[in-house]
C-alpha positions as CSV (number, residue, x, y, z in Angstrom):
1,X,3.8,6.3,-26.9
2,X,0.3,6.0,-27.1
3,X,-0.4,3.7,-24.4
4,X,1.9,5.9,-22.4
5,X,0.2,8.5,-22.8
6,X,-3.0,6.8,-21.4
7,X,-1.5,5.5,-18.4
8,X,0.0,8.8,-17.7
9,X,-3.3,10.6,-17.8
10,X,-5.3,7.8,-15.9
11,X,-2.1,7.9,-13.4
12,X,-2.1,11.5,-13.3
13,X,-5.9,11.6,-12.7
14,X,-6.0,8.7,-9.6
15,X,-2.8,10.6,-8.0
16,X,-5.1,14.0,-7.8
17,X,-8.0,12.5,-6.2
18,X,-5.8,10.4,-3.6
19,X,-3.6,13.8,-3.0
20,X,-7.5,15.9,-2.8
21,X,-8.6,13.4,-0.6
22,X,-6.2,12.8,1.7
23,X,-5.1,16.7,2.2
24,X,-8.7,18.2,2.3
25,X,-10.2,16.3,5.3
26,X,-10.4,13.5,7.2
27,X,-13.7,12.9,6.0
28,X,-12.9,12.8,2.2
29,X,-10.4,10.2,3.4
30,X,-12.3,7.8,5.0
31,X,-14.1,7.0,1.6
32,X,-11.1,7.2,-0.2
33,X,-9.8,4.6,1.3
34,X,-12.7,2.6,2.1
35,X,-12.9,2.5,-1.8
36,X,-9.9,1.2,-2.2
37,X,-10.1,-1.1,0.8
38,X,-13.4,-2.6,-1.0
39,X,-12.0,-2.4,-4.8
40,X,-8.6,-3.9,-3.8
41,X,-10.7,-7.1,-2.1
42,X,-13.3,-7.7,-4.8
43,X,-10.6,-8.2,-7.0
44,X,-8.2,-10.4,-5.0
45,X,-11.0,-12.7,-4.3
46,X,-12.2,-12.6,-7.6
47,X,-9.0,-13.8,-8.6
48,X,-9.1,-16.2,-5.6
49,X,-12.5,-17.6,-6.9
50,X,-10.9,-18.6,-10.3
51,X,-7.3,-20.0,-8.1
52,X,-9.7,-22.7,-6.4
53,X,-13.3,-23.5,-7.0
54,X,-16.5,-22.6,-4.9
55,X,-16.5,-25.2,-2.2
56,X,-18.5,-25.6,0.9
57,X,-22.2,-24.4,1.1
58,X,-21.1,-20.6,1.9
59,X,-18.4,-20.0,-0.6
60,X,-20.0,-17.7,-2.9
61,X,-20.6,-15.5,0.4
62,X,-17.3,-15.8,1.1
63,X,-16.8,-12.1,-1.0
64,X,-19.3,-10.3,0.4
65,X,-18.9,-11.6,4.0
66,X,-14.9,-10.8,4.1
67,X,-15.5,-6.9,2.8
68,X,-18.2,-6.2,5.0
69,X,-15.4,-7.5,7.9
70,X,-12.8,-4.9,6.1
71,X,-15.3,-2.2,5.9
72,X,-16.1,-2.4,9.8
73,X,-12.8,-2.8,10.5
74,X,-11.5,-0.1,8.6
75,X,-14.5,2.2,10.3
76,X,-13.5,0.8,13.9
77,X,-9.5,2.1,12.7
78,X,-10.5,5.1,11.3
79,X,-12.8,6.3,14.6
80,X,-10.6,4.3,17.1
81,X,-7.5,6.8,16.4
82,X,-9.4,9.5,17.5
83,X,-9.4,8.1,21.2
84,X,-7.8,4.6,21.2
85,X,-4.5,3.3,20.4
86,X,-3.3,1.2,17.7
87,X,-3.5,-2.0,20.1
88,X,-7.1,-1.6,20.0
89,X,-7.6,-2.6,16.7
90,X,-5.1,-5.5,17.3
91,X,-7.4,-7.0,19.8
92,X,-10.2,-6.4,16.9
93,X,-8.6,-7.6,13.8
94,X,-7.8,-11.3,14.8
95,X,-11.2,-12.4,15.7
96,X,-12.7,-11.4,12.1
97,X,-9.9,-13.4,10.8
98,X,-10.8,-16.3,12.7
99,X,-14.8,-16.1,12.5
100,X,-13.2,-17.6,9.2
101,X,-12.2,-21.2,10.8
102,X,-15.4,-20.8,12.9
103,X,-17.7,-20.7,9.4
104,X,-15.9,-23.6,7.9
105,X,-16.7,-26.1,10.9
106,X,-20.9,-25.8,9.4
107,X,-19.7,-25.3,5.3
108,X,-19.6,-28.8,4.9
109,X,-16.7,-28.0,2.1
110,X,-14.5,-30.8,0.9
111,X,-11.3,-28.6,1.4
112,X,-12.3,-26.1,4.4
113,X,-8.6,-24.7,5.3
114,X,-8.1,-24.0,1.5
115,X,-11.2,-21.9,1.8
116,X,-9.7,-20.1,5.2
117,X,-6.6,-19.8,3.5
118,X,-7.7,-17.6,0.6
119,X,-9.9,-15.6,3.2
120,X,-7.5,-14.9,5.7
121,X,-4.2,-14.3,2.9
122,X,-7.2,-11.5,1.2
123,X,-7.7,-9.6,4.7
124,X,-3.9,-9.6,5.4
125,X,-2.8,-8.7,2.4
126,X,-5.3,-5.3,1.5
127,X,-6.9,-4.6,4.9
128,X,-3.7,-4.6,7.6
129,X,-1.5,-2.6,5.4
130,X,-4.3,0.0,5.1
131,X,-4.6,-0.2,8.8
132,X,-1.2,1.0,9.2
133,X,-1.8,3.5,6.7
134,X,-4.4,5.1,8.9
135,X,-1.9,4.8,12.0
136,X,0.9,6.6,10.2
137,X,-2.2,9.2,8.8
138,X,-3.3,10.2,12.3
139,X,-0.2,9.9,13.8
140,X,2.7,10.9,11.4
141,X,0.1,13.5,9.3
142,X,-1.2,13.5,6.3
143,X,1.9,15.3,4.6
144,X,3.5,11.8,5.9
145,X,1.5,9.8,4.2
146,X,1.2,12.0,0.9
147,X,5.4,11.8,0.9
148,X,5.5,8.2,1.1
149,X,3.1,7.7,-1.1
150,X,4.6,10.1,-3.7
151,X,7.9,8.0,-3.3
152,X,5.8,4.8,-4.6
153,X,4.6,6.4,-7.8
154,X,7.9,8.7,-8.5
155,X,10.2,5.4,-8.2
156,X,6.8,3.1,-10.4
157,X,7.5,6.2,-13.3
158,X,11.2,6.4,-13.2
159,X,11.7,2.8,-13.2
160,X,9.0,2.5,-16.2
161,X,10.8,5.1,-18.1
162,X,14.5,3.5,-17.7
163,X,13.0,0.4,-18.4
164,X,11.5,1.3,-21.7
165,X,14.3,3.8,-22.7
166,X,17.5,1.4,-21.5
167,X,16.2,-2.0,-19.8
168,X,18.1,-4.8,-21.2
169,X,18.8,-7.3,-18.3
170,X,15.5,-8.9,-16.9
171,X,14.6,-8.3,-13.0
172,X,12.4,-11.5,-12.6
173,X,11.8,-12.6,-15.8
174,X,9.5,-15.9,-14.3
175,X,6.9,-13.7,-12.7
176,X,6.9,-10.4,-14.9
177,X,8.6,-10.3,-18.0
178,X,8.9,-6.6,-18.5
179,X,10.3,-5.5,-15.6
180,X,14.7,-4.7,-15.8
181,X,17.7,-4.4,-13.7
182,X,18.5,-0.8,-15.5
183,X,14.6,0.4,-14.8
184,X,15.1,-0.5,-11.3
185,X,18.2,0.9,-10.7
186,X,17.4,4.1,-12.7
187,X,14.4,4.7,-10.5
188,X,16.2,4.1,-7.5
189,X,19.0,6.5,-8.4
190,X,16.4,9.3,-8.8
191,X,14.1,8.0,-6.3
192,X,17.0,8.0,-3.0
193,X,18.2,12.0,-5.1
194,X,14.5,13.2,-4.4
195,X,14.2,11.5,-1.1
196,X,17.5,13.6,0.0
197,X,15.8,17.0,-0.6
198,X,12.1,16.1,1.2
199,X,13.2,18.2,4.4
200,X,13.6,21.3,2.1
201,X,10.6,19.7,0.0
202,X,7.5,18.9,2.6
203,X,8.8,22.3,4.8
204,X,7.9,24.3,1.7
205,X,4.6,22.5,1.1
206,X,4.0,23.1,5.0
207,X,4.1,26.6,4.5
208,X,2.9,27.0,1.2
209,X,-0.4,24.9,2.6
210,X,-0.6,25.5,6.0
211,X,-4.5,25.3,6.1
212,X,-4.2,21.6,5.4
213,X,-0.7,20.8,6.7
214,X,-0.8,20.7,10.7
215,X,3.3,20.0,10.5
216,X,5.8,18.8,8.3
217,X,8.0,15.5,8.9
218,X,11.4,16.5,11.0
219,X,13.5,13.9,9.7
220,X,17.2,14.5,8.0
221,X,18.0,14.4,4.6
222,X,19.4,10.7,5.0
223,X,16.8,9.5,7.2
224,X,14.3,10.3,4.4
225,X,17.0,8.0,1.8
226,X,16.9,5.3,4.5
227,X,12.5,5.1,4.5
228,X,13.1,5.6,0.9
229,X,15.7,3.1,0.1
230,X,13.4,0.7,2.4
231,X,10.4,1.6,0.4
232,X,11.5,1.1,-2.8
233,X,12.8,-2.5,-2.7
234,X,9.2,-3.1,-0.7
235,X,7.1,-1.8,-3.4
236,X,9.4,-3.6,-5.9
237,X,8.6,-6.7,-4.5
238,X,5.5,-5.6,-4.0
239,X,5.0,-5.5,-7.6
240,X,6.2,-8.9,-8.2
241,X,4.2,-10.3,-6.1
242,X,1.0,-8.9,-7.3
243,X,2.7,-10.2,-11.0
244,X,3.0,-13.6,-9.4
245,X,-0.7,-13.8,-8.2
246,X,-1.8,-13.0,-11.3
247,X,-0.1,-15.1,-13.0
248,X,-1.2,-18.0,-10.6
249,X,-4.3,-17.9,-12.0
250,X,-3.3,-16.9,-15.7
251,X,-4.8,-13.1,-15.7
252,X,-3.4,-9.9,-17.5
253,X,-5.1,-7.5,-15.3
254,X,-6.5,-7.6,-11.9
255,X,-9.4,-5.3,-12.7
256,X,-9.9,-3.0,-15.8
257,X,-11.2,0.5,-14.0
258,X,-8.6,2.2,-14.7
259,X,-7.2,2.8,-18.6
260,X,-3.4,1.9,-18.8
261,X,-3.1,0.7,-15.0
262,X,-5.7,-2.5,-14.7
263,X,-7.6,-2.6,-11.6
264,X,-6.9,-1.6,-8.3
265,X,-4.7,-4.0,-7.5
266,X,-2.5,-3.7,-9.9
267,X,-2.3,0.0,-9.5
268,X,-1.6,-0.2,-5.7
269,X,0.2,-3.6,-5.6
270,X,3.3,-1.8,-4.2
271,X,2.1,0.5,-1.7
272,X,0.1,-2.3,-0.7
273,X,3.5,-4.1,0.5
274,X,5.2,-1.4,1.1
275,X,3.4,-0.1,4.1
276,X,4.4,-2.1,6.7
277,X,8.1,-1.9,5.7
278,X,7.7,1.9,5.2
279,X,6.0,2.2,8.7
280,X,9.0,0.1,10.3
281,X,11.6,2.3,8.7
282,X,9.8,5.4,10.0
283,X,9.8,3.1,13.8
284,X,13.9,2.8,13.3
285,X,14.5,6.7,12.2
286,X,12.6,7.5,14.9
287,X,14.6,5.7,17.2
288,X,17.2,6.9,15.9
289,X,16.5,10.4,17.0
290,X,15.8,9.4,20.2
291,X,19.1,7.8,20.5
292,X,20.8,11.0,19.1
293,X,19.4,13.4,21.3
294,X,20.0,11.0,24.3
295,X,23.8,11.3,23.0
296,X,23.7,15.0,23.0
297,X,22.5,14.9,26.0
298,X,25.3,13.1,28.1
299,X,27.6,14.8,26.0
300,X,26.6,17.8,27.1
């Protein structure tokens, strides 16, 4: 009980300052998430560093160099939508990755597409999901990303409290032992039950906020159950695969600046994945509006 009540509070806490900083300004954001960019990356190559030794005569660099990449990019992403298009940063993004493969050819490292491996997996893995997260923040609003985000650490609680109150059959026992068919499919059932009443939910928190809230999502009821449903079995796999990489290298806790949670990986290992499945889901519902009006149209 105790130790729930910790990582409630330190949960509780983090969710405030990512809901303040992401509905107050654009400019409380761009921190936000450049701290999380950076935190997320010194931890997945700290874990890295212990996965594979230092090799080559700039490996120890190799840190440093790769988060002052992310943190450009993530400036270029965050000014970019203000004028460009997403494509933009697509013609950006690949030549960091591959300054990578340029470096090794003067490291002089024994094992040099190891160490562009581990580089390139760290920059994919933390930086392009937070890309999208910008692209779905300027284009879908900031009420978008709060509700996706929402649906991340409502289904994380609900499967955490099935799991402790009922969980019986393991999920994945290999790769995280804790983790149960009965928390999962609790949180789901809950999860996909909340998900049906967003329209009624985010039009409320529209009005009630509409200093902050430009517009609420328009999609249905079942549309929101179909991101959700997609969502949830991302950040469930999400959350196994943090598990696995930490397990890789034989570590409880990716980071420890949070009580209760870990670091920031393991707080955000779901969203993290999540993301790109989330922003694909959003992609087909939209198209499936399209496709509805279009019928409505001939069939009127």
């Amino acid at each position: 009980m105790k130790t729930f009540a910790v990582r409630a509070a330190s949960g509780l806490s983090l969710g405030i300052l990512i809901i303040f900083g992401i509905l107050w300004s654009k400019w409380f954001y761009l921190p936000l998430i450049l701290i999380i960019t950076v935190g997320g990356l010194w931890e997945f190559y700290t874990l890295s560093s212990i996965a594979h030794k230092d090799d080559g005569k700039y490996a120890k660099r190799y840190k440093y160099l790769a988060i002052s990449f992310a943190v450009v990019i993530q400036l270029l992403s965050f000014l970019m939508n203000h004028r460009y298009s997403f494509i933009d940063i697509s013609y950006v993004f690949p030549v960091f990755l591959f300054t990578f493969f340029i470096i090794e050819l003067y490291a002089k490292s024994e094992n040099p597409f190891e160490n562009i491996a581990w580089n390139v997996v760290g920059l994919v893995y933390i930086l392009l999901p937070v890309l999208i997260l910008n692209k779905l923040y300027f284009d879908k609003g900031k009420l978008f990303v709060l509700a996706i985000l929402f649906i991340s650490w409502f289904y994380d609680s609900w499967c955490y409290i099935f799991g402790s109150l009922i969980g019986r059959t393991k999920l994945f026992e290999r790769v995280s032992p804790k983790k149960t068919i009965e928390g999962l499919a609790g949180g789901l059932l809950v999860t996909l039950t909340l998900a049906y009443f967003y329209p009624v939910i985010l039009s409320w928190v529209a009005k009630e906020l509409p200093s902050f809230i430009i517009y609420a999502p328009t999609y249905t009821s079942w549309q929101w159950v179909f991101i959700a449903l997609v969502a949830t079995i991302a950040c469930t796999y999400g959350d196994l695969a943090e598990s696995l990489l930490k397990r890789s290298v034989n570590v409880k806790d990716s980071g420890n600046v949070m009580p209760g949670h870990g670091g920031f990986l393991d707080r955000l290992d779901a969203i993290i994945l999540s993301v790109p499945f989330i922003a694909l889901a959003a992609w087909l519902a939209d198209q499936f509006q399209q496709i509805k009006l279009l019928l409505d149209f001939l069939q009127s």
